[in-house]
N, CA, C and O atoms as a GROMACS GRO file, in nm:
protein
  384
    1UNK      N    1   8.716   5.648   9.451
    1UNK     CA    2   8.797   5.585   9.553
    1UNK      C    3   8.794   5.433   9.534
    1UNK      O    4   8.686   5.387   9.496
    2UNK      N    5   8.892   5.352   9.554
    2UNK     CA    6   8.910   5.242   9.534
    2UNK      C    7   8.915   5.165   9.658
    2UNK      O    8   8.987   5.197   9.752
    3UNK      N    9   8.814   5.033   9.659
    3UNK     CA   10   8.808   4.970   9.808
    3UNK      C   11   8.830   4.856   9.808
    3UNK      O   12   8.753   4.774   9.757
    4UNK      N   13   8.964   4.818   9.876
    4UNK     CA   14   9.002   4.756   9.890
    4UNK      C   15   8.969   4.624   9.976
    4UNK      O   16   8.875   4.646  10.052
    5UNK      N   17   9.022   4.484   9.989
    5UNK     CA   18   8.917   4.417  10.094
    5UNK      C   19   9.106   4.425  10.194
    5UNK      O   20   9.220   4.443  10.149
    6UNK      N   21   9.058   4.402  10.324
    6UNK     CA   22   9.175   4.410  10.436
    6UNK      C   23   9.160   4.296  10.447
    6UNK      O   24   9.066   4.217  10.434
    7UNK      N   25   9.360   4.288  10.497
    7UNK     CA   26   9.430   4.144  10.525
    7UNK      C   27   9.407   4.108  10.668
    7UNK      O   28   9.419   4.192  10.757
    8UNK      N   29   9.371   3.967  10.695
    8UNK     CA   30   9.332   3.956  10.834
    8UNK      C   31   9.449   3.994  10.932
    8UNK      O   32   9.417   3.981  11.050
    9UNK      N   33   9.562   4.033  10.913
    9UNK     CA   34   9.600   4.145  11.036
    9UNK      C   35   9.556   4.267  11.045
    9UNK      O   36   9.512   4.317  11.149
   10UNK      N   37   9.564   4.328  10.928
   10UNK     CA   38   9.444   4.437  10.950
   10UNK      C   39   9.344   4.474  11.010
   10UNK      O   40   9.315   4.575  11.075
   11UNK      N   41   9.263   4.329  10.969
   11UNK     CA   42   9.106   4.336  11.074
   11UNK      C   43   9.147   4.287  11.203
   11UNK      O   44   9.074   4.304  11.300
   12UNK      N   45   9.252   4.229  11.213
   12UNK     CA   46   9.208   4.235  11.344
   12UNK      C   47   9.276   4.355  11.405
   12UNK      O   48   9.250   4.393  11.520
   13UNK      N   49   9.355   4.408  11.335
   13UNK     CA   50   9.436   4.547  11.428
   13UNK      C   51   9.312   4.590  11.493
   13UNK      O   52   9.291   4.587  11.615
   14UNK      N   53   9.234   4.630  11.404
   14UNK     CA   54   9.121   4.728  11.397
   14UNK      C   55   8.985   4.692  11.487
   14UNK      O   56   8.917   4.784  11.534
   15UNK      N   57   8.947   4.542  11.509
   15UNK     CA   58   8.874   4.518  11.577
   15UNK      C   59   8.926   4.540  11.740
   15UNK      O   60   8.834   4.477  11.792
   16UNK      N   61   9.006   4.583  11.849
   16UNK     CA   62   9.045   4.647  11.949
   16UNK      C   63   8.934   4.759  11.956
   16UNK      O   64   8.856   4.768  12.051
   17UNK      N   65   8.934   4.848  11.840
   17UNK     CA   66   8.851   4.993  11.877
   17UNK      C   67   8.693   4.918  11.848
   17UNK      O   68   8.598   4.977  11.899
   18UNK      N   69   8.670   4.813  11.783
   18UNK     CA   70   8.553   4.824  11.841
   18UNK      C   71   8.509   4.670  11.915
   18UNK      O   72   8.454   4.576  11.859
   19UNK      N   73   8.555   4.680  12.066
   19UNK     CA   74   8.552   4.596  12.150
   19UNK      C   75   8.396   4.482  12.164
   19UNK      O   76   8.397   4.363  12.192
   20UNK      N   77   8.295   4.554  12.139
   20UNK     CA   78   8.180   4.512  12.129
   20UNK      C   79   8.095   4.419  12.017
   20UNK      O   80   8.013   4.329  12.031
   21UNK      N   81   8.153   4.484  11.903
   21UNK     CA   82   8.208   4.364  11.783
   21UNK      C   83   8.253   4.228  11.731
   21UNK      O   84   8.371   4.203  11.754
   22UNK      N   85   8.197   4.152  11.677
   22UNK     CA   86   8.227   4.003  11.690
   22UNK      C   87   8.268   4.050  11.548
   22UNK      O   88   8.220   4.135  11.473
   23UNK      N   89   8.409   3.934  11.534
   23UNK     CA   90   8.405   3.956  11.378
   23UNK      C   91   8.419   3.765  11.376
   23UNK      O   92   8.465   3.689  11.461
   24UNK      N   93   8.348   3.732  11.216
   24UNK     CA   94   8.310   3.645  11.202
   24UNK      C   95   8.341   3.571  11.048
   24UNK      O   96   8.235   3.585  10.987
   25UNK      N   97   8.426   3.508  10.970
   25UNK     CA   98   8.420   3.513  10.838
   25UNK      C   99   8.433   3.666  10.765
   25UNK      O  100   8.530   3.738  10.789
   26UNK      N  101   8.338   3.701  10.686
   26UNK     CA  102   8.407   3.811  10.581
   26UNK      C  103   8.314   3.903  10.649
   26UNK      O  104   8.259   3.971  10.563
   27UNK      N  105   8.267   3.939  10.789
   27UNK     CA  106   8.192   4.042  10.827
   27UNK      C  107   8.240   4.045  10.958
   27UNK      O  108   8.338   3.988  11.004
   28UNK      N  109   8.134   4.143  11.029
   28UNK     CA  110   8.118   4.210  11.158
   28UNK      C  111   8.024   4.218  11.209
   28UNK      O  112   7.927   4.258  11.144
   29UNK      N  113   8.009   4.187  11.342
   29UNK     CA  114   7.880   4.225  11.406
   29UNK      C  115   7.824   4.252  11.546
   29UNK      O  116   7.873   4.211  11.652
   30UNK      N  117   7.739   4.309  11.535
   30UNK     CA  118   7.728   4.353  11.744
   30UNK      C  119   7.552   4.392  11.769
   30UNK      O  120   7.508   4.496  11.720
   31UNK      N  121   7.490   4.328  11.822
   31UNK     CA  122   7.358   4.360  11.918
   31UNK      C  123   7.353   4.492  11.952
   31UNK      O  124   7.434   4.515  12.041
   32UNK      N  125   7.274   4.615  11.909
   32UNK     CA  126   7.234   4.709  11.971
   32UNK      C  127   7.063   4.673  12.122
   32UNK      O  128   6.962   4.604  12.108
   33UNK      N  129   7.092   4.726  12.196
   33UNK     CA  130   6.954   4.780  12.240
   33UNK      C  131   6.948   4.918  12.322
   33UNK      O  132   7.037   4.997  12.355
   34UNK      N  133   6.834   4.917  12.338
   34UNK     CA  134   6.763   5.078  12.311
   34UNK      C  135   6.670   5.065  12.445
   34UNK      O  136   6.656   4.949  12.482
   35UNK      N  137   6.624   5.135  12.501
   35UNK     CA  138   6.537   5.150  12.592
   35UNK      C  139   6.400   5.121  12.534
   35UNK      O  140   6.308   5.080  12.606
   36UNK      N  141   6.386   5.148  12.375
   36UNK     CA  142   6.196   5.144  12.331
   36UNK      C  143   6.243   5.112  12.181
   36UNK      O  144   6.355   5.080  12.141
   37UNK      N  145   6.108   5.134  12.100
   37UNK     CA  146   6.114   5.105  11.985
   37UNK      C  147   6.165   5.185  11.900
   37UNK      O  148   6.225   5.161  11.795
   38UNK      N  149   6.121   5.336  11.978
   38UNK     CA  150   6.152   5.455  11.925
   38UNK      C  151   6.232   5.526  11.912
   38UNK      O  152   6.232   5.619  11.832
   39UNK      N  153   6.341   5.490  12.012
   39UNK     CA  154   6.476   5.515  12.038
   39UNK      C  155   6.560   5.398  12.006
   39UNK      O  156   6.657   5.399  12.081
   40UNK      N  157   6.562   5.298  11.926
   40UNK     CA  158   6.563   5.206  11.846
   40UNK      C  159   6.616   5.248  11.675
   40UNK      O  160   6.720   5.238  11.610
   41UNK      N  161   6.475   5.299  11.653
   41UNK     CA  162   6.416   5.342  11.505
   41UNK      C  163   6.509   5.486  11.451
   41UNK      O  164   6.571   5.518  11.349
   42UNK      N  165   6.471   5.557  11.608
   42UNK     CA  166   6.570   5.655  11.517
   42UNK      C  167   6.719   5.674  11.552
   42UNK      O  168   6.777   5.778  11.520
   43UNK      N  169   6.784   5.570  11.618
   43UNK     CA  170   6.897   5.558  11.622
   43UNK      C  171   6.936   5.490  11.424
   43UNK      O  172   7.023   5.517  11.340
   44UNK      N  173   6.811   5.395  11.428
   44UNK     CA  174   6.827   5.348  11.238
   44UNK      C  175   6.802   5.455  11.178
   44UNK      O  176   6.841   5.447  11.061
   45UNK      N  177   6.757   5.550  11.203
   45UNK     CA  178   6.742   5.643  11.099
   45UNK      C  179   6.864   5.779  11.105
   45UNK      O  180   6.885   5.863  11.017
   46UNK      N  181   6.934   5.765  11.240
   46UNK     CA  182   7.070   5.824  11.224
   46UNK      C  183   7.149   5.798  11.127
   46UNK      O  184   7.214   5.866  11.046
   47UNK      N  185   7.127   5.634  11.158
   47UNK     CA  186   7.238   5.560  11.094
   47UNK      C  187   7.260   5.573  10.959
   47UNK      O  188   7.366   5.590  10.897
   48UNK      N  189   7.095   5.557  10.904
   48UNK     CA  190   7.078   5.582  10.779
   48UNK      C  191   7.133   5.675  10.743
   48UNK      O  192   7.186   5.649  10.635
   49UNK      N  193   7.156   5.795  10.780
   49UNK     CA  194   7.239   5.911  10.764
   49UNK      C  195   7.361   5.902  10.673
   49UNK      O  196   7.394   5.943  10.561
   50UNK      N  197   7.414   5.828  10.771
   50UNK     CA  198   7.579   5.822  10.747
   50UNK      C  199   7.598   5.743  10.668
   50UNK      O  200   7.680   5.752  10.576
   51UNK      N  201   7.511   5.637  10.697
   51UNK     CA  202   7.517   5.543  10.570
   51UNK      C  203   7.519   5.523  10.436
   51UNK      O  204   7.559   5.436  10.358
   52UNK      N  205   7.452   5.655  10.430
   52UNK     CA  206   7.431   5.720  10.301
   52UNK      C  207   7.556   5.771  10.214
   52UNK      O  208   7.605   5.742  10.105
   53UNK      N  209   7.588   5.883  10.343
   53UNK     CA  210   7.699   5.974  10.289
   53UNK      C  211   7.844   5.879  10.280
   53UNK      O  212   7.937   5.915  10.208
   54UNK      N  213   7.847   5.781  10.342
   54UNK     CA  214   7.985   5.665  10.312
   54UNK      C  215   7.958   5.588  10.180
   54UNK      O  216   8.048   5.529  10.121
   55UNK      N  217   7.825   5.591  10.133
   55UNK     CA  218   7.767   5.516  10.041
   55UNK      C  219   7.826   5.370  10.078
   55UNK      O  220   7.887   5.293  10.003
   56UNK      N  221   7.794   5.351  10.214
   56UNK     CA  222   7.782   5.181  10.251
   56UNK      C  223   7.650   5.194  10.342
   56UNK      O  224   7.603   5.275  10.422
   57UNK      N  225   7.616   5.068  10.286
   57UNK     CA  226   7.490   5.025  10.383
   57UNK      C  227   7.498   4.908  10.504
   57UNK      O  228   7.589   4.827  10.525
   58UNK      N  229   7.403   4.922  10.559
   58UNK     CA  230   7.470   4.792  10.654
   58UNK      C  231   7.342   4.663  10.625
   58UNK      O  232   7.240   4.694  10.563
   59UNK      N  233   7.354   4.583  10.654
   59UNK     CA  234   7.254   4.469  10.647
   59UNK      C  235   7.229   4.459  10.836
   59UNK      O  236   7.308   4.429  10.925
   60UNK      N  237   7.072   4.502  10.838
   60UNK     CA  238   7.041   4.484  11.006
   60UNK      C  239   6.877   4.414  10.960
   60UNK      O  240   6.806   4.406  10.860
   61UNK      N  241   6.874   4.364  11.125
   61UNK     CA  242   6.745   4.367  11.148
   61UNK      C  243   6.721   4.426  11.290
   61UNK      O  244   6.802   4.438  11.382
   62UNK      N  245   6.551   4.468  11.283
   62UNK     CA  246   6.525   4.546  11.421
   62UNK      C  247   6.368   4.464  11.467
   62UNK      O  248   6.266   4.450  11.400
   63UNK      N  249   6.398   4.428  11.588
   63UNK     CA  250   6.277   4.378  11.657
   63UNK      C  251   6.255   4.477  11.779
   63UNK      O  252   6.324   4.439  11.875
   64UNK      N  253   6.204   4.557  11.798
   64UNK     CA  254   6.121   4.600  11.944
   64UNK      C  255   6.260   4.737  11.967
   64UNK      O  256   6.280   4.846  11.913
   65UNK      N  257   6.309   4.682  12.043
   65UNK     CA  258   6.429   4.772  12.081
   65UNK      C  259   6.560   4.722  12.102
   65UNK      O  260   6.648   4.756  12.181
   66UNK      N  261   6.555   4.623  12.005
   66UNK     CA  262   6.691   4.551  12.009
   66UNK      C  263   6.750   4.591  11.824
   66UNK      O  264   6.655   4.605  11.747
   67UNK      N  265   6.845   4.601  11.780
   67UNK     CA  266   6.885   4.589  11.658
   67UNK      C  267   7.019   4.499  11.633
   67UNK      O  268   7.116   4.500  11.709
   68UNK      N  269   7.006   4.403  11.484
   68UNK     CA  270   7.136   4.313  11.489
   68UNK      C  271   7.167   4.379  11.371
   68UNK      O  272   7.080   4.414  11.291
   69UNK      N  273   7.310   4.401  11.352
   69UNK     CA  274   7.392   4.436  11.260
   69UNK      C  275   7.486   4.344  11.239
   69UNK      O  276   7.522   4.260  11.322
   70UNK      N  277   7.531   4.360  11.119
   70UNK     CA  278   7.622   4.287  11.026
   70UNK      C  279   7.651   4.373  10.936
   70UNK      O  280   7.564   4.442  10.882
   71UNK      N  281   7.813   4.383  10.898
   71UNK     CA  282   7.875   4.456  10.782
   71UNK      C  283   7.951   4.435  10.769
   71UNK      O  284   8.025   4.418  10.866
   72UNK      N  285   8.003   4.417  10.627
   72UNK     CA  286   8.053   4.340  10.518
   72UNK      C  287   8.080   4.452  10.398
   72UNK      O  288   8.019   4.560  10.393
   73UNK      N  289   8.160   4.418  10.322
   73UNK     CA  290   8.174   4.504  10.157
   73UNK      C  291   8.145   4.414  10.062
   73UNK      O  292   8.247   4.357  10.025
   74UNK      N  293   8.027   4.370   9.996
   74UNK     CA  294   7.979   4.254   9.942
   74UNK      C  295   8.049   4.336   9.814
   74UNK      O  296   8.008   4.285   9.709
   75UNK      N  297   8.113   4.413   9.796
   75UNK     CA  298   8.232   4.454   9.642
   75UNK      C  299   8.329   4.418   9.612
   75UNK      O  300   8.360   4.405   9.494
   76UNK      N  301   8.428   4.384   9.738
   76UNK     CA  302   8.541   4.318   9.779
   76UNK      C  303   8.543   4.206   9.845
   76UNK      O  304   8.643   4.159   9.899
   77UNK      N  305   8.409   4.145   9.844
   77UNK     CA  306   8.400   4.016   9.922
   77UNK      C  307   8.450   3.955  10.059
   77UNK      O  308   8.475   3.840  10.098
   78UNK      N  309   8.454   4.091  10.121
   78UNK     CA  310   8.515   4.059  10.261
   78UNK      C  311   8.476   4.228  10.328
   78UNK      O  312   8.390   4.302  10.280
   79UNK      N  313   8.534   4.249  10.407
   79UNK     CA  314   8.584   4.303  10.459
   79UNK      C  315   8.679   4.452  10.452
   79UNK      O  316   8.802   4.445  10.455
   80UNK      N  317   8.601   4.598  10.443
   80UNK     CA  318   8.696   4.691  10.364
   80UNK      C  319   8.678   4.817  10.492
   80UNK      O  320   8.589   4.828  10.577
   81UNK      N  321   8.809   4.912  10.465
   81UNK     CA  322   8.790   4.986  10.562
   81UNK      C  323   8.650   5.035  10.619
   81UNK      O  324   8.614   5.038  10.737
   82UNK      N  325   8.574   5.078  10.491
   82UNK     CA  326   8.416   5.131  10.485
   82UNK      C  327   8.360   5.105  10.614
   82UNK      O  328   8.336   5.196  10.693
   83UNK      N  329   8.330   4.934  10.648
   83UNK     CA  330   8.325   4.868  10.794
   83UNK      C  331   8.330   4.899  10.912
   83UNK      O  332   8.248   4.916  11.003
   84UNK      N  333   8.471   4.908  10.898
   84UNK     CA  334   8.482   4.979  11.038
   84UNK      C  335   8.483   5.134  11.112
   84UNK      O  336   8.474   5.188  11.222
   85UNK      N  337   8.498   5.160  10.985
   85UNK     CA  338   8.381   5.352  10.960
   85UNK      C  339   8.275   5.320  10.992
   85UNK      O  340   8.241   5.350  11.107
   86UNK      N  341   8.181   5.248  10.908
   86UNK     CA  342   8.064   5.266  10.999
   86UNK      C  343   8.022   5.251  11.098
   86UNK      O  344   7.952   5.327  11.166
   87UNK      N  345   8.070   5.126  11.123
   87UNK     CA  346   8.066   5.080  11.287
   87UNK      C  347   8.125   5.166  11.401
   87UNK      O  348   8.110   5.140  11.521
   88UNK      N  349   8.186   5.256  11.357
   88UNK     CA  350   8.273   5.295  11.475
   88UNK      C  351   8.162   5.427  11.486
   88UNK      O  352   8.139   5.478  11.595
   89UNK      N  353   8.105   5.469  11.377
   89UNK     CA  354   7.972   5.595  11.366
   89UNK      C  355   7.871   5.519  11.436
   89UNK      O  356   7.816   5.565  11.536
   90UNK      N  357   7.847   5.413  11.393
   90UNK     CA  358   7.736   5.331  11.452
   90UNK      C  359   7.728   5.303  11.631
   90UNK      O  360   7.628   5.313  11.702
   91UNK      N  361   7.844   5.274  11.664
   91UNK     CA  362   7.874   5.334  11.830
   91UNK      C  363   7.871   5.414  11.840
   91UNK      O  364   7.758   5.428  11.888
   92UNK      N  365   7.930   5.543  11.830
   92UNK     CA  366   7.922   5.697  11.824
   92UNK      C  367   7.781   5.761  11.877
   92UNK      O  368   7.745   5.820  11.979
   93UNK      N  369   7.718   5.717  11.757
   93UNK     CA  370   7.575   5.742  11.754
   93UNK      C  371   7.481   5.690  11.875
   93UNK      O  372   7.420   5.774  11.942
   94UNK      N  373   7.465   5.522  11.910
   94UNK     CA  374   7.420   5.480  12.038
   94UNK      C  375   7.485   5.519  12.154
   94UNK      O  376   7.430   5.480  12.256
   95UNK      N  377   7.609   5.601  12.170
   95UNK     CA  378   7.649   5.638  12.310
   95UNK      C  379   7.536   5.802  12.344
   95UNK      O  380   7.523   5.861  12.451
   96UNK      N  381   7.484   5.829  12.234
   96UNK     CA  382   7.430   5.978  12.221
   96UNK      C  383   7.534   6.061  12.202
   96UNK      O  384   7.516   6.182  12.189
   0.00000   0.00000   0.00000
């Protein structure tokens, strides 16, 4: 499959569905929190899941029960559908 990077009407069509989302330069990004560490961790280890099977990863960090995400297609140097697939799994997933 071939991945393309999207034209900024594109991204922004697309940033509407995910309201919670900052988009910023050639990425995306949004604050998770969690009630604990543990419900935190394995919300990352859902994620990891999917992350896998899209073969995109995301660039996060996790302190306590908060997690920051950022995603990007560092292949296309911006911005590719992949993104907003994950992200939109990545909500999915924290609503339970």
């Amino acid at each position: 499959m071939v991945i393309r990077a999207l034209g900024e009407d594109e991204i922004q069509a697309r940033m509407p569905a995910l309201p919670e989302w900052k988009h910023q330069g050639d990425r995306i990004s949004r604050h998770f929190r969690f009630a604990s560490f543990v419900e935190a961790f394995g919300w990352m280890s859902s994620v990891a899941l999917v992350a896998e099977k899209l073969d995109h990863h995301p660039e996060w960090r996790n302190v306590y029960s908060r997690v920051e995400v950022e995603l990007t297609t560092h292949d296309v140097e911006g911005l590719s559908e992949r993104d907003f697939e994950l992200a939109a799994e990545m909500d999915r997933l924290a609503r339970g």
